[in-house]
gemmi code that builds the backbone of each chain (N, CA, C; Angstrom):
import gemmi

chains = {
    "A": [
        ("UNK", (107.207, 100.659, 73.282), (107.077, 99.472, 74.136), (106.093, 99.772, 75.257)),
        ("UNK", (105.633, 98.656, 75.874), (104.262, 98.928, 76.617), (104.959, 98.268, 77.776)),
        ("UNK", (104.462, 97.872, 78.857), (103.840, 97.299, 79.985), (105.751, 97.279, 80.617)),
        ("UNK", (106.072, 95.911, 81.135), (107.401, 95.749, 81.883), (108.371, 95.096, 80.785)),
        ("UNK", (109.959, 95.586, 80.943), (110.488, 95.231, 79.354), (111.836, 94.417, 80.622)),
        ("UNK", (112.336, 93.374, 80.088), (113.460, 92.954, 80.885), (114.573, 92.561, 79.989)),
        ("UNK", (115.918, 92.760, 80.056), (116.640, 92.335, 79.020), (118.364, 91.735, 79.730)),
        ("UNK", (118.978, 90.795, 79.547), (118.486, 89.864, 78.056), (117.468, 89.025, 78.701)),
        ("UNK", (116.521, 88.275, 77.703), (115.838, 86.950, 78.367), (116.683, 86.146, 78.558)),
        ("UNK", (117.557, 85.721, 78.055), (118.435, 85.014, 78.423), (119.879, 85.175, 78.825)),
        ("UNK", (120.373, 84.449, 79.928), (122.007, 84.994, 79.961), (122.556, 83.538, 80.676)),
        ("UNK", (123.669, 83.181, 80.012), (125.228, 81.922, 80.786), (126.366, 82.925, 81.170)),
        ("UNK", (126.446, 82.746, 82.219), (127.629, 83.484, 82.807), (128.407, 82.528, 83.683)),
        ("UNK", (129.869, 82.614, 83.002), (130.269, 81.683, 84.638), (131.028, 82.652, 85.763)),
        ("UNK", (131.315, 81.755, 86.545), (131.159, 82.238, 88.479), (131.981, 83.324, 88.448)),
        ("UNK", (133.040, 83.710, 87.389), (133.938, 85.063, 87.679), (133.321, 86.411, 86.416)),
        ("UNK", (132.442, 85.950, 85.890), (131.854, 87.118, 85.575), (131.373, 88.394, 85.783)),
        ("UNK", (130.950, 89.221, 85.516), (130.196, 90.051, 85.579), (128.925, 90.587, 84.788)),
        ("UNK", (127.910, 90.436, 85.370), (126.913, 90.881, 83.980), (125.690, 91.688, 84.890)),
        ("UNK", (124.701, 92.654, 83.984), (123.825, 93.044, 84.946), (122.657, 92.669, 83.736)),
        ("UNK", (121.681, 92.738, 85.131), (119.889, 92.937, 84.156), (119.595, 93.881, 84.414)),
        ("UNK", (118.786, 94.216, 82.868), (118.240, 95.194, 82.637), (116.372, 95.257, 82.694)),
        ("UNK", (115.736, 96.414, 83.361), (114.313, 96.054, 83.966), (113.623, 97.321, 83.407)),
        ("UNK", (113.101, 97.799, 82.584), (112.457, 98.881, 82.431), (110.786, 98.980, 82.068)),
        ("UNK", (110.373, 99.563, 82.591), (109.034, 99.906, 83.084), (108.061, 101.077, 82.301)),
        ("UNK", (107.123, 100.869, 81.434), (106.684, 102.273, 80.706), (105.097, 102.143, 80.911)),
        ("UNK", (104.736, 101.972, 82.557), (104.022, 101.997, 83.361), (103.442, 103.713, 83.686)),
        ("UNK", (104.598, 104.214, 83.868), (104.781, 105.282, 84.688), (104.543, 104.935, 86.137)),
        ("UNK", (104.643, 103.681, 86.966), (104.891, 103.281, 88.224), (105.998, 104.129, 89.426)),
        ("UNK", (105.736, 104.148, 90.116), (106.836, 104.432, 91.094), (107.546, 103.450, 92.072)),
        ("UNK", (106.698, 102.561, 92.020), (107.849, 101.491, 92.674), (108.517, 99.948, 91.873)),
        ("UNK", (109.930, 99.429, 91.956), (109.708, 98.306, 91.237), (110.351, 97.394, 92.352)),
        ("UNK", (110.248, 96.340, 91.742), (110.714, 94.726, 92.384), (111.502, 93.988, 91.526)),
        ("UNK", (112.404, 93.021, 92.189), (112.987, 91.698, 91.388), (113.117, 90.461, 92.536)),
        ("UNK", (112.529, 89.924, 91.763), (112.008, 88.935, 92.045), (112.907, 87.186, 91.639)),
        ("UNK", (113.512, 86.440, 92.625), (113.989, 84.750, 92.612), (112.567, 83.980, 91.835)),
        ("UNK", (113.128, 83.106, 91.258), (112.077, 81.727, 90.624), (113.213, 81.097, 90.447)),
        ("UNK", (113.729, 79.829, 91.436), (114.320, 78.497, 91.299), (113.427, 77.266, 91.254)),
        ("UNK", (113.236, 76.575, 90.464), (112.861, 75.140, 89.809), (112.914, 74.948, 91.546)),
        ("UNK", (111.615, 74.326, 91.717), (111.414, 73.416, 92.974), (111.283, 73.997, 93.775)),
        ("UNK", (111.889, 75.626, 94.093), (111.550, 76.473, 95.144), (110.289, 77.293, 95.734)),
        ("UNK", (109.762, 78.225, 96.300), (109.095, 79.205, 96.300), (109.404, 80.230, 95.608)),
        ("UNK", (109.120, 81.577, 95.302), (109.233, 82.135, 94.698), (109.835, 83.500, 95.803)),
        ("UNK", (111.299, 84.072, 95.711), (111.653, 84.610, 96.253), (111.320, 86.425, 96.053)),
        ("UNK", (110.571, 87.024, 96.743), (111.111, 88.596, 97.109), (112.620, 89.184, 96.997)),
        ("UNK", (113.343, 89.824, 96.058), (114.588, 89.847, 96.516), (114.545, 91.324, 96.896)),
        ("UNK", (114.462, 92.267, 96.284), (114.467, 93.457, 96.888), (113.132, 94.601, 96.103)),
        ("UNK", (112.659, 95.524, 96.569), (111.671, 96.922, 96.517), (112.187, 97.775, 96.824)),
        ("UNK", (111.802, 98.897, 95.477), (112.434, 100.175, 95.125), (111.369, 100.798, 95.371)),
        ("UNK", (110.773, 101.729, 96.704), (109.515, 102.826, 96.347), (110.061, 103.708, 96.160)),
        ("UNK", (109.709, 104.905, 95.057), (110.267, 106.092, 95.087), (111.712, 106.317, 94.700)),
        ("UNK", (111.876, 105.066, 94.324), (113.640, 105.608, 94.225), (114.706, 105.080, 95.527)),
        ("UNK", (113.769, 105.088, 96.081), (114.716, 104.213, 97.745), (114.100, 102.389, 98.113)),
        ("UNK", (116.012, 102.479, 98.011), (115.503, 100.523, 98.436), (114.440, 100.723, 99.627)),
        ("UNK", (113.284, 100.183, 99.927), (112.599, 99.501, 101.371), (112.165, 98.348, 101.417)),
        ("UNK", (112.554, 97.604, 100.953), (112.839, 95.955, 101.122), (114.055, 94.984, 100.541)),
        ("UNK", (115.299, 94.732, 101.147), (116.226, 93.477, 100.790), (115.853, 92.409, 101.489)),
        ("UNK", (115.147, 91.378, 101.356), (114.984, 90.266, 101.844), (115.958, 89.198, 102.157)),
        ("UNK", (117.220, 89.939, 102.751), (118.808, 89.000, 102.994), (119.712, 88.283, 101.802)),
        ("UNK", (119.190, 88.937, 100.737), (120.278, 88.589, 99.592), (121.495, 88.771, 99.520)),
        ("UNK", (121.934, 87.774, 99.116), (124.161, 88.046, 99.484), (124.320, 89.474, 98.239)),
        ("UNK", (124.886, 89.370, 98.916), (125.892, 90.962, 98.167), (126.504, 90.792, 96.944)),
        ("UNK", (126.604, 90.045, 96.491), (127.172, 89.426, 94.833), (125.774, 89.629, 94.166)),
        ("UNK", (124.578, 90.064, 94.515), (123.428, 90.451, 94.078), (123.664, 91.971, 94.026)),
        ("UNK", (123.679, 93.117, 93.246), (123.854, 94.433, 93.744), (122.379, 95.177, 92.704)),
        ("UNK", (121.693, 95.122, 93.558), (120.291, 96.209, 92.652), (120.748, 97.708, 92.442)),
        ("UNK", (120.123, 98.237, 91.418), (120.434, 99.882, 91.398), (119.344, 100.340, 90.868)),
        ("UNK", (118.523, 101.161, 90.935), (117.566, 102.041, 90.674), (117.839, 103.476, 90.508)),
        ("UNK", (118.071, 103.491, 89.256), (118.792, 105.199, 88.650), (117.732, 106.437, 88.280)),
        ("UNK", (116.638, 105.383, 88.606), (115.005, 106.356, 87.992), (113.725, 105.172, 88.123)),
        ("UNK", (112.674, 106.633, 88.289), (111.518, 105.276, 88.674), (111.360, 104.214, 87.573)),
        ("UNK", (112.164, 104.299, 86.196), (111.229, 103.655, 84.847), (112.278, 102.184, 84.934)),
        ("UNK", (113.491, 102.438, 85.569), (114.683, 101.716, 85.420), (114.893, 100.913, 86.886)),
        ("UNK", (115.612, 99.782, 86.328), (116.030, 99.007, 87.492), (116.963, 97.640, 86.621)),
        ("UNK", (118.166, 98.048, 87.597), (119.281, 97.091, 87.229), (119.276, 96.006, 88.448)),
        ("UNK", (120.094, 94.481, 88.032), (120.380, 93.440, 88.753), (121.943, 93.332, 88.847)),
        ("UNK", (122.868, 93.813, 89.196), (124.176, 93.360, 88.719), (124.570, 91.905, 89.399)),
        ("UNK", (125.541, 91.700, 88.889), (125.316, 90.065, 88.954), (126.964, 90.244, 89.030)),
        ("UNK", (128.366, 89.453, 90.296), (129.242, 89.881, 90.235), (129.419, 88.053, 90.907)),
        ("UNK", (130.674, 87.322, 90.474), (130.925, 86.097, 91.092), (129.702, 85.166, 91.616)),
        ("UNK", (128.862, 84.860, 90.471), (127.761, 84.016, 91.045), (128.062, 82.482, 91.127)),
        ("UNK", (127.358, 81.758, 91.822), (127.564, 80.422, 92.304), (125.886, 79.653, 90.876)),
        ("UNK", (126.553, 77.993, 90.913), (125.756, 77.803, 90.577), (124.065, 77.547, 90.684)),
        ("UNK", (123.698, 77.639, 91.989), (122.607, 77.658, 92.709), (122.239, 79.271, 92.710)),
        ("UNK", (122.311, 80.039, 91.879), (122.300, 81.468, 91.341), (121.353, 80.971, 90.009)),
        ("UNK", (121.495, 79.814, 89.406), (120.903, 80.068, 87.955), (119.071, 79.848, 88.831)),
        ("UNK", (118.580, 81.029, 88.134), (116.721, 80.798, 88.063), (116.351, 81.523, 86.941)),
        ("UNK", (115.036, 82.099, 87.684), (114.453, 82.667, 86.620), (114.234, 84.265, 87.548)),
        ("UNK", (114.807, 85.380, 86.720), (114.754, 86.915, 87.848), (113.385, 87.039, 86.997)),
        ("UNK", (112.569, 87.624, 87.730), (111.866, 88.702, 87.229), (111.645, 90.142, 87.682)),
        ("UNK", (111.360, 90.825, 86.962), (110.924, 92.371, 87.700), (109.323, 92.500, 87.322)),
        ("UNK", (108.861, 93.667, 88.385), (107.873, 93.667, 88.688), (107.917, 95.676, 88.980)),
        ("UNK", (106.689, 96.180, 88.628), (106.150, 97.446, 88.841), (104.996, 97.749, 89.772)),
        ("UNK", (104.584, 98.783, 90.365), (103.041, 98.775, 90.815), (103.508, 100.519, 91.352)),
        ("UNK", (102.263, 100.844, 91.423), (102.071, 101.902, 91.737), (101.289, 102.378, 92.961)),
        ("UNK", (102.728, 103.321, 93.922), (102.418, 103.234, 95.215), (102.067, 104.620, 96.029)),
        ("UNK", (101.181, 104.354, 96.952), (100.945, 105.740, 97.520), (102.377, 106.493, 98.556)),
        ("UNK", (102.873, 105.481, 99.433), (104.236, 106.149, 100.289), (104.931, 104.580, 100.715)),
        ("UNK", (105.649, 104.627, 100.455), (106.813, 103.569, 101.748), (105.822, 102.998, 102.527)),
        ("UNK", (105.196, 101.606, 102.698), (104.788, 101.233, 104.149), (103.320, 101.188, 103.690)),
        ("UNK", (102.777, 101.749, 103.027), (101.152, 101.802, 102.670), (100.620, 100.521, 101.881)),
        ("UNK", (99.526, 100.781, 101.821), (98.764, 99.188, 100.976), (99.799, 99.374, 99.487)),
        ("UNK", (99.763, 98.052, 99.596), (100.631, 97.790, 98.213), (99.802, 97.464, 96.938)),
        ("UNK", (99.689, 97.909, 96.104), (98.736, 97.546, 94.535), (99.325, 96.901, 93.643)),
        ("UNK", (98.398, 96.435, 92.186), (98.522, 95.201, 91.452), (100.334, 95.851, 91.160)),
        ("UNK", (100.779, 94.426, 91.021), (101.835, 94.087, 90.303), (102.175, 94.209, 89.119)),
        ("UNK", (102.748, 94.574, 88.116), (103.006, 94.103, 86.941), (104.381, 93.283, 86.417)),
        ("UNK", (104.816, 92.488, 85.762), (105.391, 91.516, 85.836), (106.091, 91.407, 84.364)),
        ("UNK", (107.401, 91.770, 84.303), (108.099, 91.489, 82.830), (108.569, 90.252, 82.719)),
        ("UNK", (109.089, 89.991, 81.589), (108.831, 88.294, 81.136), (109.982, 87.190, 82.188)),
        ("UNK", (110.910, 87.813, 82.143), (111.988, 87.558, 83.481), (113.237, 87.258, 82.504)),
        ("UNK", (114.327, 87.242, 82.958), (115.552, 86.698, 82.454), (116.619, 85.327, 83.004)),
        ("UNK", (115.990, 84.488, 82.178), (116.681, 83.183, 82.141), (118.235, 82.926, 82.653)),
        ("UNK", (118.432, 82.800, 83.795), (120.186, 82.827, 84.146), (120.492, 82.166, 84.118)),
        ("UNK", (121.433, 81.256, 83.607), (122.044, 80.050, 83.951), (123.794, 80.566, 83.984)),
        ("UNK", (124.351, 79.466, 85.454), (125.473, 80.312, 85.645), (126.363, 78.512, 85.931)),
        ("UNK", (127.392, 78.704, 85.075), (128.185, 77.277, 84.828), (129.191, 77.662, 85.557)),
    ],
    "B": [
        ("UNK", (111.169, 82.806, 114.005), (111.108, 83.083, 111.889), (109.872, 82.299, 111.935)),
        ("UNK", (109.586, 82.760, 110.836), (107.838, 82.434, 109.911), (107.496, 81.795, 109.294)),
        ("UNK", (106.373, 80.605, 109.340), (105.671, 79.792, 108.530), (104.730, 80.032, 107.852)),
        ("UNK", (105.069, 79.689, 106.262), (103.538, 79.305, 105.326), (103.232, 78.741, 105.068)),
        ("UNK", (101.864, 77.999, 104.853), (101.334, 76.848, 104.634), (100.358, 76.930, 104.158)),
        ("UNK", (100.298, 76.174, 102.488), (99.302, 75.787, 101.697), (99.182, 74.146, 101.400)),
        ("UNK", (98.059, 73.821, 100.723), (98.294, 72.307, 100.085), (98.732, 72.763, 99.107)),
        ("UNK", (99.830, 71.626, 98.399), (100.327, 71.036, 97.750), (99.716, 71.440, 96.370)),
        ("UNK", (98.457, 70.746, 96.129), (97.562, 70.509, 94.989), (96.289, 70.152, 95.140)),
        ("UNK", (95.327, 70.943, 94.686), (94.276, 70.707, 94.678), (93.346, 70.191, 93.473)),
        ("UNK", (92.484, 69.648, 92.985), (91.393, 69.422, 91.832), (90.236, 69.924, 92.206)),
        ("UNK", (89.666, 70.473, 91.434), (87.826, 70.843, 91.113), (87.557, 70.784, 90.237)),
        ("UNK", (86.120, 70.970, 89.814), (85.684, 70.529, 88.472), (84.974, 72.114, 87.904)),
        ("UNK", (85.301, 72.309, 86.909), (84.937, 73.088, 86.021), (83.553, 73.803, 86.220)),
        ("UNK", (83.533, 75.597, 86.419), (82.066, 75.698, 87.163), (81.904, 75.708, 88.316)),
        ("UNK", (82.509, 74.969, 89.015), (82.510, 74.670, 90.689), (83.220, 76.077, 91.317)),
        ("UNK", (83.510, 75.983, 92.823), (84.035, 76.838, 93.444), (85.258, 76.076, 94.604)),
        ("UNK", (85.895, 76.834, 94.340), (87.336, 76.231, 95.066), (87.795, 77.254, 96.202)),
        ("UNK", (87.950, 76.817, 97.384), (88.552, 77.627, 98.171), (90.159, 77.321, 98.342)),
        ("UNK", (91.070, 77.876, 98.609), (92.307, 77.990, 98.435), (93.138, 78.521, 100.235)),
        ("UNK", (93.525, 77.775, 101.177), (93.625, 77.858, 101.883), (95.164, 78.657, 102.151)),
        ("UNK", (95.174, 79.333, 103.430), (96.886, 79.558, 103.484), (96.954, 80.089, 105.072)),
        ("UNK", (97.485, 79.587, 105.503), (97.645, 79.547, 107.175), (99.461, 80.449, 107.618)),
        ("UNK", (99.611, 81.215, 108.271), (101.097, 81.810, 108.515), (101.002, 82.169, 109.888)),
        ("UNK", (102.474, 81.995, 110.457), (102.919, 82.319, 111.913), (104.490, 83.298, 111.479)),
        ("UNK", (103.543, 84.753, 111.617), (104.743, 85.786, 111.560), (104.716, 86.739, 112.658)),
        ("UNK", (105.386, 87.540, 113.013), (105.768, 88.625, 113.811), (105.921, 90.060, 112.519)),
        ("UNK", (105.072, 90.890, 113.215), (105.211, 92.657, 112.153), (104.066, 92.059, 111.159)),
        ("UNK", (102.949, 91.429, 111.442), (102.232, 91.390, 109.924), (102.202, 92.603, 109.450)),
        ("UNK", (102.309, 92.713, 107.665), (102.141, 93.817, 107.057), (101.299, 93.845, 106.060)),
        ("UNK", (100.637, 92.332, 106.002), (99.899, 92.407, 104.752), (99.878, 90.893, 103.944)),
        ("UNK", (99.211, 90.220, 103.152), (99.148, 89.153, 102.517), (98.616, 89.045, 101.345)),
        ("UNK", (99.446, 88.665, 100.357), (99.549, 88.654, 98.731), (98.803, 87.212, 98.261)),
        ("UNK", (98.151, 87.236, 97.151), (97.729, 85.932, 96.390), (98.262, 86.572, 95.008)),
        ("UNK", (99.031, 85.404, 94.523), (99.752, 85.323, 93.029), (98.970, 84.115, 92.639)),
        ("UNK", (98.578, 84.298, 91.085), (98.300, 83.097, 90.191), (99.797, 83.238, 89.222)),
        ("UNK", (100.306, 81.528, 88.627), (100.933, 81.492, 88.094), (101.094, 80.612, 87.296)),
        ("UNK", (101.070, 80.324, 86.106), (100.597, 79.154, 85.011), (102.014, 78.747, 84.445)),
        ("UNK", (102.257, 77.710, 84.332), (103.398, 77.424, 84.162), (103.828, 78.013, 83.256)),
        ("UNK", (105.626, 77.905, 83.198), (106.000, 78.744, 82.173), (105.822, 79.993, 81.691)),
        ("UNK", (105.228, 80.840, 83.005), (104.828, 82.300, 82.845), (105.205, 83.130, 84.255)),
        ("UNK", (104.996, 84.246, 84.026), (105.792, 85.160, 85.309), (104.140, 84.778, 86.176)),
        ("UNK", (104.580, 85.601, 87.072), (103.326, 85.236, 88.236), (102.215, 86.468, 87.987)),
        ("UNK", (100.849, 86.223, 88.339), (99.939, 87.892, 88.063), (99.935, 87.806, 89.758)),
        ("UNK", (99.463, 88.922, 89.948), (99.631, 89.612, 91.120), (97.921, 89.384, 91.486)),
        ("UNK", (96.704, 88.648, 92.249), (95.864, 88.675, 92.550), (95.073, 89.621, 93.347)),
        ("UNK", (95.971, 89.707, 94.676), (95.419, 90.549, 95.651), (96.127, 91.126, 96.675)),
        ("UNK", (95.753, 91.380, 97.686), (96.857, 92.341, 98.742), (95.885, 92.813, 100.040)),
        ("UNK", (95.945, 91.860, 100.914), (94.875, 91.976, 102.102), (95.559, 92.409, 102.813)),
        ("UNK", (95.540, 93.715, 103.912), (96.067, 94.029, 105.264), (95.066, 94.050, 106.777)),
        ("UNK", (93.931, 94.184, 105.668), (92.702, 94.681, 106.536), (92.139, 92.970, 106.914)),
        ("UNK", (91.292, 92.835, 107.882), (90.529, 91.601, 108.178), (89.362, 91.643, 107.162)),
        ("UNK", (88.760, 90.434, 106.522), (87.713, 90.785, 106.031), (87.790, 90.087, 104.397)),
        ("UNK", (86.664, 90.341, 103.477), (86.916, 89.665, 101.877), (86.868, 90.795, 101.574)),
        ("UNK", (87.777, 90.483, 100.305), (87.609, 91.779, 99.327), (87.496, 90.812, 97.912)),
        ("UNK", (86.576, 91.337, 97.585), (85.755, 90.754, 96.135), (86.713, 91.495, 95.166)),
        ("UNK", (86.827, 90.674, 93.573), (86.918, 91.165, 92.470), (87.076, 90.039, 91.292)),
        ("UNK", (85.616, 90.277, 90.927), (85.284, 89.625, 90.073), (84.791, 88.184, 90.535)),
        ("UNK", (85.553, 87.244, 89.920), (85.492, 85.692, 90.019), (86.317, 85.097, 91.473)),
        ("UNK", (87.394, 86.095, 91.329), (88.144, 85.668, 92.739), (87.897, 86.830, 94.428)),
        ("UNK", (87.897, 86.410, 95.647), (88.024, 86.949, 96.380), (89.166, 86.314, 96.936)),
        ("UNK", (89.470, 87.567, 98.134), (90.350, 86.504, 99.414), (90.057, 87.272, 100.486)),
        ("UNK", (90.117, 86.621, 101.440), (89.729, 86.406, 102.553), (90.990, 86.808, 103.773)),
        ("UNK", (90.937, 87.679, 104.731), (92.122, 87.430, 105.861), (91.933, 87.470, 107.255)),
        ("UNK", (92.345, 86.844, 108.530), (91.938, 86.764, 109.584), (93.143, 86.833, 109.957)),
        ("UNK", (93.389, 88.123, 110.685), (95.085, 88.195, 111.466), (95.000, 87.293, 113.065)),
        ("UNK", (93.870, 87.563, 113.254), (94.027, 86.863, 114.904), (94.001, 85.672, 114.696)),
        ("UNK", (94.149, 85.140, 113.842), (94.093, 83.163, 113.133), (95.077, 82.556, 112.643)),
        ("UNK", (95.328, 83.888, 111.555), (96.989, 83.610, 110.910), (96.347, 82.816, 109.717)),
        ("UNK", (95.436, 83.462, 108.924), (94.292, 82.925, 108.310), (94.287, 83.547, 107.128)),
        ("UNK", (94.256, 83.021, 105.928), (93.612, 83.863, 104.434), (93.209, 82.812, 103.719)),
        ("UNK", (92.227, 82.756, 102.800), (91.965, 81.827, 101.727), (91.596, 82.742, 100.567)),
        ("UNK", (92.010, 81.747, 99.395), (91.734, 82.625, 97.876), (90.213, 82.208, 97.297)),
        ("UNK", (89.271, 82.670, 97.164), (88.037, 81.417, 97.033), (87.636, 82.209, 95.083)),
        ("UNK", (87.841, 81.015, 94.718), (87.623, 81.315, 93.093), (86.409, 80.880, 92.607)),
        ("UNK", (85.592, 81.592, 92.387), (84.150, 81.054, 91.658), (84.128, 80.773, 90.123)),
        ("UNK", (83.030, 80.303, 89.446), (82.822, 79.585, 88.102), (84.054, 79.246, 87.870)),
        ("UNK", (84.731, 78.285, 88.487), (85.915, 77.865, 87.874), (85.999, 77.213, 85.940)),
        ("UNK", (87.320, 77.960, 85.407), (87.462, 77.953, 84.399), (88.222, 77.159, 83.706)),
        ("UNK", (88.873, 76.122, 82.597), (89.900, 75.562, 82.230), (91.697, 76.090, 82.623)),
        ("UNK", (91.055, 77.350, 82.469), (92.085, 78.310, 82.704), (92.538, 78.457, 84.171)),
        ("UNK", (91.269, 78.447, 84.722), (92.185, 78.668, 85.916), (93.390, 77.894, 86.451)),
        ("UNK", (93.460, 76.625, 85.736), (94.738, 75.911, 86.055), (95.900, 76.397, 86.084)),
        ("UNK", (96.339, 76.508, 87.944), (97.875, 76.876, 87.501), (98.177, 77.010, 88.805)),
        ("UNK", (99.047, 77.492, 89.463), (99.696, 77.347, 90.619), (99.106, 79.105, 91.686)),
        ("UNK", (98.972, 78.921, 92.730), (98.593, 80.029, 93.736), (99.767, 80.143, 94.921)),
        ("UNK", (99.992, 81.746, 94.578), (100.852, 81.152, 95.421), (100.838, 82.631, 96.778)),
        ("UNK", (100.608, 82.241, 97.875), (100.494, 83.052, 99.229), (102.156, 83.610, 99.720)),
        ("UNK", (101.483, 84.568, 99.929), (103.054, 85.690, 100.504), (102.579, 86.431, 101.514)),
        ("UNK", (103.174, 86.495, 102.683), (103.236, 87.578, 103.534), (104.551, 88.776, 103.918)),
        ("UNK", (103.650, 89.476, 103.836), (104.821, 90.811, 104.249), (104.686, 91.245, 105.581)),
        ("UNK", (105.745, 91.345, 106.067), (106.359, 91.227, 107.186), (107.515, 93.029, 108.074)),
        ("UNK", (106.763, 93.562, 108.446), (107.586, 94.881, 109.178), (108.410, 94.432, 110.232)),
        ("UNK", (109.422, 94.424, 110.581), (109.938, 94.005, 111.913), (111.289, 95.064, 111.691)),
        ("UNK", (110.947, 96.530, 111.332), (112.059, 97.716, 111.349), (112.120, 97.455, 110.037)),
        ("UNK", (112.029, 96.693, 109.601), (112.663, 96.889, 107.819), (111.109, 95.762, 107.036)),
        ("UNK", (110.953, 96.307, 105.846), (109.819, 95.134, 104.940), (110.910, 93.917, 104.673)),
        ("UNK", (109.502, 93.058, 104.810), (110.409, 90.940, 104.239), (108.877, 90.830, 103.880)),
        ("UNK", (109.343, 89.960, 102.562), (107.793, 89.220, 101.959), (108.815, 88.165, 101.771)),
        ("UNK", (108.070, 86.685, 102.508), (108.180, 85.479, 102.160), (106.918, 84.909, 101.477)),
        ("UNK", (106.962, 83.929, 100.557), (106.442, 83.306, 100.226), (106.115, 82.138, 100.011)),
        ("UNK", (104.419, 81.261, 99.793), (104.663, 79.975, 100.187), (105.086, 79.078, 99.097)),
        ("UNK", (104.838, 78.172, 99.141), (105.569, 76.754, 98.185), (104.771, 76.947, 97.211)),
        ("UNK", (103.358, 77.312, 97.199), (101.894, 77.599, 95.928), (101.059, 76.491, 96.310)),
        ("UNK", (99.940, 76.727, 95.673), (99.291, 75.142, 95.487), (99.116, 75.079, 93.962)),
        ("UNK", (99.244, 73.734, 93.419), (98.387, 73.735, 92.036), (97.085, 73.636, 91.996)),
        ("UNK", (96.530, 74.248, 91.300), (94.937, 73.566, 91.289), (95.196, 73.337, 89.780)),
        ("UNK", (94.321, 72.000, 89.819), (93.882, 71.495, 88.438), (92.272, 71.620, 88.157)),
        ("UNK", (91.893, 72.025, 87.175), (90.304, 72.029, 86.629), (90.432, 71.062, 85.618)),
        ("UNK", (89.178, 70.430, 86.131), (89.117, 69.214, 85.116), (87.324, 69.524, 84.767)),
        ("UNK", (87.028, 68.861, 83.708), (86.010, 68.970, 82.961), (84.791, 68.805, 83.370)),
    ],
}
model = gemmi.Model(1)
for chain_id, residues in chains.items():
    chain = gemmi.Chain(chain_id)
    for i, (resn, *xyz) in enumerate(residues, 1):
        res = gemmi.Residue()
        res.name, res.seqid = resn, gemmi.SeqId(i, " ")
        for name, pos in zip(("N", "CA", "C"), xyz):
            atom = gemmi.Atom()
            atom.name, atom.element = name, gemmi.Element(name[0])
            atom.pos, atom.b_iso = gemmi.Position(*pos), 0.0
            res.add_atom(atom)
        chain.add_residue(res)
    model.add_chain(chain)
structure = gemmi.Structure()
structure.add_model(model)
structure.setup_entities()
């Protein structure tokens, strides 16, 4: 597999579930992202992994839980979501010099379809 | 807290050159992103200005002016393709990173 891999593309979960996304990267990147897309919205920042350490949550509720177990990997867990939760996640890669430095191109896996009843 | 601001939607004609405006009022600038995004597709990542000044590549540049609160995306030989949504982000230091982003604009190319 090449470029950014996200899995499932699709997922229905309802509000007492539990489910996570799966984000893997064969970039060889060191930093990743996941990324909000709600119908009608902007397109949300949710959190950045450089190096292995969160340095960006952009105020996401806590029923959002990211994990980054390695630079290639990156999970979404997903715990009691509401319906204004269903979008579109995506993850994202790029390759970075330190925490805080110019940031470079993006790369962008296909995203995973949530819908939450 | 921080404002972005693009139009809505824009048209040009095919060949032509389009400038792409985006105006922000933040505190900690850290930097400003241009995304293209075609419907029904993840977003590409365009550019990443911190510095004042254009930075060329290729067909597209962008442009940033911190003492203005200023960037534009300016796209030359516009293409069929280029149709699709732009969308401006700033990143933001204030002790911790925040990238907000704006609403996009569409541009349409017409013939």
């Amino acid at each position: 597999e090449t470029g950014v891999t996200q899995t499932p593309r699709h997922l229905v979960m309802g509000m007492t579930n539990k489910k996570s996304l799966k984000c893997e990267q064969h970039l060889g990147h060191n930093a990743m992202y996941w990324y909000k897309q709600s119908a009608k919205k902007p397109l949300e920042l949710m959190f950045v992994y450089n190096f292995k350490e969160q340095t960006e949550n952009n105020s996401v509720p806590s029923r959002f839980s990211p994990e980054c177990p390695n630079s290639s990997h990156l999970f979404l867990h997903l715990h009691t979501l509401q319906p204004e939760d269903s979008a579109l996640y995506l993850c994202a890669s790029s390759q970075e010099k330190g925490a805080g430095g110019r940031l470079n191109e993006q790369f962008f896996g296909p995203g995973t379809r949530l819908t939450v009843l | 807290g921080q404002n972005i601001d693009q139009p809505t939607e824009m048209t040009a004609t095919e060949g032509a050159i389009v400038q792409i405006n985006c105006t922000y009022q933040t505190s900690g600038f850290n930097g400003l992103f241009w995304y293209q995004q075609h419907a029904g597709e993840a977003p590409t990542f365009l550019s990443y200005n911190v510095l004042d000044g254009l930075e060329e590549k290729g067909r597209f540049s962008s442009f940033l002016s911190r003492s203005k609160g200023y960037s534009y995306l300016l796209l030359k030989e516009l293409q069929m393709k280029d149709s699709a949504s732009y969308l401006c982000a700033v990143r933001r230091n204030t002790g911790g990173f925040k990238t907000i982003f704006g609403a996009g604009t569409r541009l349409f190319v017409k013939a």
